[in-house]
N, C-alpha and C positions, 0 to 999 in steps of 0.2 A: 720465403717471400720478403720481397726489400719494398718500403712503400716511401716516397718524396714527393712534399706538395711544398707550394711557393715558401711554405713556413719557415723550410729547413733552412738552416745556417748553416754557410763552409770555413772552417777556417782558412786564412791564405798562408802559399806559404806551402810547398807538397815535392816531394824528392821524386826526381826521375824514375820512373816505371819501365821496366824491361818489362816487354811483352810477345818477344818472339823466341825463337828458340828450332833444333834442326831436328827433322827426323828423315823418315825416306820416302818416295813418292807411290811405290809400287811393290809388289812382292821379288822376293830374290831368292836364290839359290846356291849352295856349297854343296864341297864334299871333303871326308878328310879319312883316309885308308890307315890302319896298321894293326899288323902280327894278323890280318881275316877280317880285323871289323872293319866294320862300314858306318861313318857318321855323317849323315843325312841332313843338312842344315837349310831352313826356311826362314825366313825372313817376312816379316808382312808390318804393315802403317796400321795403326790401330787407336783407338781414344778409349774405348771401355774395358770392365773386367765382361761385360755380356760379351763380346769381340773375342775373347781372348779365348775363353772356356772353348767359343764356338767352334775356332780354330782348332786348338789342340785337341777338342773332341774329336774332330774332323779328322786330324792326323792320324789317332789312336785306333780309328774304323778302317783308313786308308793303307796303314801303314801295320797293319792288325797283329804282322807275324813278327814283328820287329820286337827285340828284348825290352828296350826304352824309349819312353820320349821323354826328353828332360827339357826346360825349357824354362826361360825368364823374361820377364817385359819391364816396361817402364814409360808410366805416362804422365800426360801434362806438364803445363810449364814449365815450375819447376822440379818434376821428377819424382817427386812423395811419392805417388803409389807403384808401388812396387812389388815382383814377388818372384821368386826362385823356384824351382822344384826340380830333386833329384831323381825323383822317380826311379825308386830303388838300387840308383849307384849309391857306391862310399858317400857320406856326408861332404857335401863343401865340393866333390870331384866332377861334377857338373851342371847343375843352377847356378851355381858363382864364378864358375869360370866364362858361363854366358853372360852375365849381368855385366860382370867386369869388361869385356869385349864392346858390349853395350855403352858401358860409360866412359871408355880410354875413347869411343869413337863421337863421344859428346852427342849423342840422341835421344830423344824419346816422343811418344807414342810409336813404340815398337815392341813389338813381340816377334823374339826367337828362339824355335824349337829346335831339339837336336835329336833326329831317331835313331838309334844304333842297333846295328844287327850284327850281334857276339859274333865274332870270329873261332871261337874255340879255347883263345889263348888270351889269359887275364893277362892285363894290360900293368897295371897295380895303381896307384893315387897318382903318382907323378905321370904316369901313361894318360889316364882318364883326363885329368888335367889338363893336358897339353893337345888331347883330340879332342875336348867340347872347347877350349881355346880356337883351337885353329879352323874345325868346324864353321863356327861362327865367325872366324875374323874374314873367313872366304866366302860368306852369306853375305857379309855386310860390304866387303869390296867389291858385291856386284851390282848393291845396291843403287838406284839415283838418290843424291841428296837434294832436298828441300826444304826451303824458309815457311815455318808458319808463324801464322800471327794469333797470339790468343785474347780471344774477345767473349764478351758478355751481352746476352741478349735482354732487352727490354722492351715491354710492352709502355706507351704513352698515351694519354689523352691528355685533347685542351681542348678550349673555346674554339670557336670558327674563328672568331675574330683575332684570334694571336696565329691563324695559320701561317704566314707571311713572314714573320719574325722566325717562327718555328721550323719552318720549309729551306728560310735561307741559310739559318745557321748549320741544319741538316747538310746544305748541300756545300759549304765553305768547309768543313769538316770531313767531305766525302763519306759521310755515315748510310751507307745503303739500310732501304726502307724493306716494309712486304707489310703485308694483309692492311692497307689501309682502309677506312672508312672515313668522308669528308660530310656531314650534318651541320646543326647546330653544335653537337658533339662532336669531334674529329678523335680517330685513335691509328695508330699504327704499331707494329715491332718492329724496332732497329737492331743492329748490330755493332758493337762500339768494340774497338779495339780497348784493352787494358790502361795504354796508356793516355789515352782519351777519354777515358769515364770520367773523372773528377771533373776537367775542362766543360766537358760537355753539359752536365750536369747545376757549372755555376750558370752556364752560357742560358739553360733555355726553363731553370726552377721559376722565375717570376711569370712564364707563358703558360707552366701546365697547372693542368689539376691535380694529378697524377703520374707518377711512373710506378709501375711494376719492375722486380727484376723477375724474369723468368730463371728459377735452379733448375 
């Protein structure tokens, strides 16, 4: 929890914020054949690791009779969380070959799986490789691409009497509102894009009582 009242002081003076970044709009689908197997590739937009589990549980029930599901994601703006999983291939022979697929195509909040149904005939490292590779790079060509923007939610209050000052700079910013309350107390949540928080924050600390960040 973040707390700002008129007190706080900003230093001026603040480097450009990137705060957008690409992932996909929709779930997609591949497929990638050789020597009998069969590699199953899915694709889905995602922001949590709750999202993720839920998915690939989901896979694991649907796809029940299938040797693997191996699969990797990557979220938020800049990319940090992240995670791999071989799911009893060779080490490195398929979580990484997805992940990589994943980041030569510049995206994230996404998660993709890859289910493989053994053909009979071992593939080896260089085989495995090359079908969670290409699995995924035909998941992700089917993809739609889309811009998001990452923002940070706050809760506000101020006086009635600074509504005015507070409402205009909201609405000169295009900072969309929800759950307002107007009293002698007024409060609302906004939503501020990344590279609008510091801006925003010099613009409207002498009006409020308070801001929350909402984690």
């Amino acid at each position: 929890m973040y707390f700002l009242n008129k007190n706080t002081k900003f230093e001026l003076g603040m480097a450009e914020i990137k705060d957008t970044y690409t992932s996909i709009a929709s779930p997609s689908r591949g497929l990638y054949k050789d020597q009998g197997s069969r590699f199953i590739s899915f694709a889905y937009p995602v922001e949590t690791e709750a999202q993720v589990k839920e998915l690939v549980d989901s896979l694991r029930k649907e796809y029940h009779d299938a040797r693997h599901h191996c699969y990797a994601y990557r979220l938020g703006l800049d990319g940090a969380r992240y995670r791999m999983n071989d799911d009893g291939e060779p080490s490195s022979t398929a979580g990484r070959p997805i992940l990589s697929q994943i980041d030569s195509a510049g995206l994230s909040d996404i998660l993709v799986v890859v289910v493989r149904y053994f053909g009979g005939i071992k593939l080896g490292v260089p085989g495995l490789i090359k079908a969670y590779k290409t699995a995924t790079q035909d998941a992700l060509g089917q993809a739609t691409r889309i811009e998001k923007t990452a923002a940070v939610s706050y809760h506000i209050e101020f006086d009635y009497q600074n509504m005015e000052p507070v409402m205009r700079t909201l609405k000169d910013m295009d900072i969309p509102q929800s759950g307002q309350s107007f009293d002698q107390s007024c409060s609302m949540d906004i939503r501020v894009r990344l590279s609008q928080e510091e801006d925003l924050k010099k613009r409207l600390v002498k009006y409020l009582s308070l801001i929350i960040q909402n984690v």
